[in-house]
N, C-alpha and C positions, 0 to 999 in steps of 0.2 A: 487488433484487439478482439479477444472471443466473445461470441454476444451472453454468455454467462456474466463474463466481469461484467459489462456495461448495464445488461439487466438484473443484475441479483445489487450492483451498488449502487445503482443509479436511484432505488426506492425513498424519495425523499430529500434527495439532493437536484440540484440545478446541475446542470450539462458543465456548466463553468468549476462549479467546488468537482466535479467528477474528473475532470480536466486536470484541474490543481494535483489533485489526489494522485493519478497518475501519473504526471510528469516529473513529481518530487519521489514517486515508487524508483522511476529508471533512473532519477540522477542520484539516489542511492544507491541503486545497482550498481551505476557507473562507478562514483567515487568511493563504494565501500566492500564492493564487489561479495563475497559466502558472507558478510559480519552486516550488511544490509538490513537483514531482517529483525537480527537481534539489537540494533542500533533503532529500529525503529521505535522495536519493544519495550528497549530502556527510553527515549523519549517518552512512549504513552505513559510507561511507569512513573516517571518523573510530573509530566503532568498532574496525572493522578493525587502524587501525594501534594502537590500544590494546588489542588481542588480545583483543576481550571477542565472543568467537563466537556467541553468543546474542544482545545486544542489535544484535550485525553482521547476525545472520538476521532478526532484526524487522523492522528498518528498510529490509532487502531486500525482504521481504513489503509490507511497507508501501509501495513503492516500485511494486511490481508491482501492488498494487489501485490505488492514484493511477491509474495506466497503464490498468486494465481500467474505470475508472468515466469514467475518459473516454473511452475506446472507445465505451461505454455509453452514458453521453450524446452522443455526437457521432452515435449511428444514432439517438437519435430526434429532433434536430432535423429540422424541412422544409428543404427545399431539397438 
């Protein structure tokens, strides 16, 4: 993991929620593979309109490491 993601998310959260955040990032990846990200976005969305501002921020974070793990992987392919 690049020390961007763990320093720019870790501001304010415990080692553990950054954890969480993470491992629900890749088993999206996994089970949802390119629609990952928009699947997350539609959760925060959903949140949202049910006023629950906490699991809205989750799934926002969760959203943004989807975002940066692909980043991530995409510099160390070749080519």
């Amino acid at each position: 993991m690049g020390t961007h993601l763990t320093s720019s998310r870790a501001q304010g959260r415990t080692v553990v929620q950054l954890e969480k955040i993470v491992d629900t990032a890749k088993k999206m990846i996994r089970l949802h593979g390119m629609r990952a990200q928009a699947i997350a976005q539609e959760r925060a969305d959903e949140m949202r309109h049910q006023g629950d501002s906490a699991d809205f921020e989750y799934w926002q974070h969760v959203n943004g490491v989807i975002c940066e793990l692909r980043r991530e992987g995409a510099s160390l392919r070749p080519g």
